[in-house]
N, C-alpha and C positions, 0 to 999 in steps of 0.2 A: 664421771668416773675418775680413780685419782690412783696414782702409784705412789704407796708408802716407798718413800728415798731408802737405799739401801745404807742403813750407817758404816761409819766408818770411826766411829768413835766407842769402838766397845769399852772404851774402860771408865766413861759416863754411865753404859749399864751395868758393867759390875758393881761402881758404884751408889747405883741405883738400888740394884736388886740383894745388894749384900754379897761377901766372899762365900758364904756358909749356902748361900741357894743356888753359886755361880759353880762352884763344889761338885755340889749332890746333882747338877744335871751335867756335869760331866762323865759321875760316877753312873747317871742311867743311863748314858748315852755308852758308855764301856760296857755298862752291863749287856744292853741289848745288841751290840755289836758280838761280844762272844757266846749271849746264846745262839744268835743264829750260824754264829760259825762251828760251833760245836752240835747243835741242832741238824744242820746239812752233815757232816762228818757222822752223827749217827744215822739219817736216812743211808746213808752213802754205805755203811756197815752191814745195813739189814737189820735195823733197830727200828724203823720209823719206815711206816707205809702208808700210801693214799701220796697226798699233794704235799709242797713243800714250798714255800713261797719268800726271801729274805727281804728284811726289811734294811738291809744294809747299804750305806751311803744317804739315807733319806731320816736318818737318827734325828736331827734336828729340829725337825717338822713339829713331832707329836709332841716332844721330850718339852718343845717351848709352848706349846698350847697347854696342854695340860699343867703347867706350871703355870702359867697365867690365869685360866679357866678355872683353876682346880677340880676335883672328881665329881663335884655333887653339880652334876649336868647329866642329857642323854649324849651318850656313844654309839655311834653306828661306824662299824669300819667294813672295809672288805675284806679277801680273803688272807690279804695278807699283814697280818693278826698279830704277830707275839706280839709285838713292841707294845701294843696298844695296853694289851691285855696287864702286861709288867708296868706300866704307867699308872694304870689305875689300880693294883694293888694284888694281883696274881701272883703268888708266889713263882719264881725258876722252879721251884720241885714240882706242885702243880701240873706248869704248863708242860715240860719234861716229860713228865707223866703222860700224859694227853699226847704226845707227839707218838710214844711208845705204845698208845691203844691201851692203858692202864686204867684200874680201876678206882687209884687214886690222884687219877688224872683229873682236870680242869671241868670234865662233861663228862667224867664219868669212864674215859675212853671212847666214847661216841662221836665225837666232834671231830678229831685228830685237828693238825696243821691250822685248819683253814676256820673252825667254830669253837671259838674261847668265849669266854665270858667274864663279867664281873658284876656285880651288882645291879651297874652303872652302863656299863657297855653289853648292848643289847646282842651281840652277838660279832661274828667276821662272815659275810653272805658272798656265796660263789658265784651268783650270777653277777655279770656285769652289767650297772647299772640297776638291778633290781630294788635295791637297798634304800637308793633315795626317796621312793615314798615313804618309806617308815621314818626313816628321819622328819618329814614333813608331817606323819601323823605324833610322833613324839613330841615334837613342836608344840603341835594342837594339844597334847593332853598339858604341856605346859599351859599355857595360854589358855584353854579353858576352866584350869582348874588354879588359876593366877597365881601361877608358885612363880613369885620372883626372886630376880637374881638367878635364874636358872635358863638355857638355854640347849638346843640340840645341838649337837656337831656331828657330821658327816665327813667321812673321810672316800674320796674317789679318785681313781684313775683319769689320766687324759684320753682312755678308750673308749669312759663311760661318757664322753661329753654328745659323741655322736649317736648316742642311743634315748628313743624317744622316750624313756622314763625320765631321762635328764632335764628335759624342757615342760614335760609334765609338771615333775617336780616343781620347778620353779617357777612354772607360773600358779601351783596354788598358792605355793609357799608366802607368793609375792601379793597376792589374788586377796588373801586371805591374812596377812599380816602377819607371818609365823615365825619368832626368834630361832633364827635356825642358821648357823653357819655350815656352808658345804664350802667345804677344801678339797680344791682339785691336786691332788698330790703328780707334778707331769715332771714323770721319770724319763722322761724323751721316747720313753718306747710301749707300744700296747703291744704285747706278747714280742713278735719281731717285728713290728713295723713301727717304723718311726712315726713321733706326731705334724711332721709333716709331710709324712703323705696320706696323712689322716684326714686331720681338721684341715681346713680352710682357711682360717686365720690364727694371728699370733696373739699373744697377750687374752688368752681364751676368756679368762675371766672378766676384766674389765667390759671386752665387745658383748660376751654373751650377758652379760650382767641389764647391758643398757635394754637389751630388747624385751625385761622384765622391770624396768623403773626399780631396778636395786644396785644397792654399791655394789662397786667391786674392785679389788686390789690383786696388786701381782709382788709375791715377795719373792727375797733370796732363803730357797729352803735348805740351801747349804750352810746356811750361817744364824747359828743360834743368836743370837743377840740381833739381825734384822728382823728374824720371826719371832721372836720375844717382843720386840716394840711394835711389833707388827699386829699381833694380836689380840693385843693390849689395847692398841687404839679400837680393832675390830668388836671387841666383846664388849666394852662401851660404850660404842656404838647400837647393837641389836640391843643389849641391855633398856637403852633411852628409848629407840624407836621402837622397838618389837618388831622389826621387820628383816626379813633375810640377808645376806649376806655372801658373797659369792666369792672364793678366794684360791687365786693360783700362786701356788709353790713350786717352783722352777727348782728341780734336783736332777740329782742322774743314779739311777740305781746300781750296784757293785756286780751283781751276778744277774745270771739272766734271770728271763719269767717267773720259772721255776726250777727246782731242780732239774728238771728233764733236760732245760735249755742249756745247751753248750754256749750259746749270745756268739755265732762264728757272725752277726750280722755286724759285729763291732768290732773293729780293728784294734790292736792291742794298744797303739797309737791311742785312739781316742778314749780306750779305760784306763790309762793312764796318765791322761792331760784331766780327765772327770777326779780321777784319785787323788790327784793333787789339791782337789777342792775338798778335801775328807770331810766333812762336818765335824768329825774328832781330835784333828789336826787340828785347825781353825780354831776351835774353842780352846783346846790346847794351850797355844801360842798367844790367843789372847789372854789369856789366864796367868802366863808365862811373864808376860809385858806388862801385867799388870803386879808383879811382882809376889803373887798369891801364888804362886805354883813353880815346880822347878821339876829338871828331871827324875832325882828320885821321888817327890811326892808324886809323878805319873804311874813310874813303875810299879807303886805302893798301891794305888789306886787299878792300874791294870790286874797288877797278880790279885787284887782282892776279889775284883767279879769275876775273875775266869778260875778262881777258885769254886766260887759260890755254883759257879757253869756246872766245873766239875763234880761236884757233891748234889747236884740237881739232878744230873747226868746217873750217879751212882743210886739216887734214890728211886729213880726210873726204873732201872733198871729188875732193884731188888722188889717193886712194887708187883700184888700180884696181878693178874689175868684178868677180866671181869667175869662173872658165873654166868653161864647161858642161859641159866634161869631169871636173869634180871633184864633179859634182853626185850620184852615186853613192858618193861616199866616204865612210865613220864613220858608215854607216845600218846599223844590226843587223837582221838576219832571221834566225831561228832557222828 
């Protein structure tokens, strides 16, 4: 098992990756930061009902795999969904919609919060832990039907790791040879408990990786340009071998579980030493230092998505109801 080094030379992957691509996942990482903050502010209004879940503080995660990976792969995420969804190619009015219970929302209005879609991304699934066999059967439809250059990714909790679908999972995955990366996304907390008084051990991925004869790495998910070279090596990897992949992302999420959660298990002290680590900060400053970026092209860059928020927001709104008569439609009953 091996830990990709966390760099400290990001302005080798600016370099690397170009100004113009160091940019645009800035610009998604802003994007996806003020939907969810304007997304909760309309649950919080009485605009948005059912569950509510933010993907805030953990922007860099998906923002660097999906840039690496690109979209023509399978997606399996869990419930907590925009970001995923706006990565791969959902519009903000869409999902907006969809938050709103509309019918020109994402599902229709059916899904709300927690089940977006795209093409490509097969869904965001509520149960915890349920999700990673489908990942592992996405795999298989890869690999049986030899579509290469394409692999699964799996996006999970560090809650899901002590549930037996997770070990399931990976040992057919591993069993069976199936390009399939699962990313353990450990926000430090499964609903309010910490992950350790969880798990058992640290560096989850790595230890639990070996008991399946697969890699496994642990990156910094606060920092885009660790998780950009992080993934990079990772998806070259399953690509060569066809075989699974098992990967912790060390972040800390902004707000609690869900909306519900006031997070009183976190001291104000400790969301504010985590805050300091912003994932939008950090890219920021390295952006800053690398002399492609200044205060006003942030400002410029801020007010542009939380504009896009706002007109996503207005489109929601004005969008109609769905008809009760279509409430029976694109439900399977064998």
């Amino acid at each position: 098992m091996s830990t990709i080094p966390h760099s400290d030379k990001s302005r080798e992957l600016i370099q690397k990756i170009g100004k113009k691509k160091a940019l645009s996942a800035l610009e998604k990482m802003v994007l996806i930061r003020h939907f969810e903050t304007r997304g909760e502010s309309a649950y919080q209004h009485g605009f948005v009902g059912g569950f509510f879940h933010a993907y805030s503080g953990q922007e860099a995660i998906q923002t660097a795999l999906v840039d690496v990976c690109g979209p023509n792969n399978w997606f399996i995420g869990t419930y907590r969904t925009h970001a995923l969804a706006l990565l791969l190619g959902a519009s903000p009015e869409e999902l907006m919609a969809e938050l709103y219970g509309r019918s020109t929302g994402n599902a229709q209005g059916r899904g709300g919060s927690m089940h977006t879609y795209t093409d490509r991304l097969l869904g965001g699934f509520g149960i915890v832990g349920g999700h990673l066999s489908i990942a592992a059967g996405a795999a298989f439809s890869i690999k049986y039907r030899h579509q290469k250059g394409e692999v699964a990714i799996c996006f999970l909790g560090d809650g899901a790791v002590a549930q037996g679908s997770f070990h399931e999972s990976l040992n057919l995955a591993a069993l069976w040879n199936l390009p399939v990366i699962y990313v353990i996304e450990n926000n430090q907390w499964g609903m309010g408990t910490h992950v350790s008084r969880a798990i058992c051990i640290d560096k989850i991925a790595e230890r639990q990786a070996q008991s399946y004869g697969i890699s496994g790495y642990t990156l910094n998910g606060m920092d885009y340009f660790d998780c950009y070279s992080g993934f990079e090596k990772i998806h070259k990897e399953v690509l060569k071998t066809g075989r699974p992949v098992l990967v912790e992302c060390l972040c800390e999420r902004f707000r609690g579980h869900s909306i519900s959660d006031p997070a009183l298990y976190r001291t104000k002290e400790e969301l504010q030493k985590a805050t300091r680590r912003d994932p939008i900060l950090l890219l920021r400053h390295a952006l800053e230092e690398a002399k492609i970026l200044d205060e006003k092209g942030f400002k410029e860059i801020d007010k542009k998505q939380k504009e896009i928020v706002i007109a996503a927001m207005k489109y929601a709104e004005e969008s109609p109801w769905p008809s009760p008569t279509t409430l029976e439609e694109d439900v399977y009953a064998p």
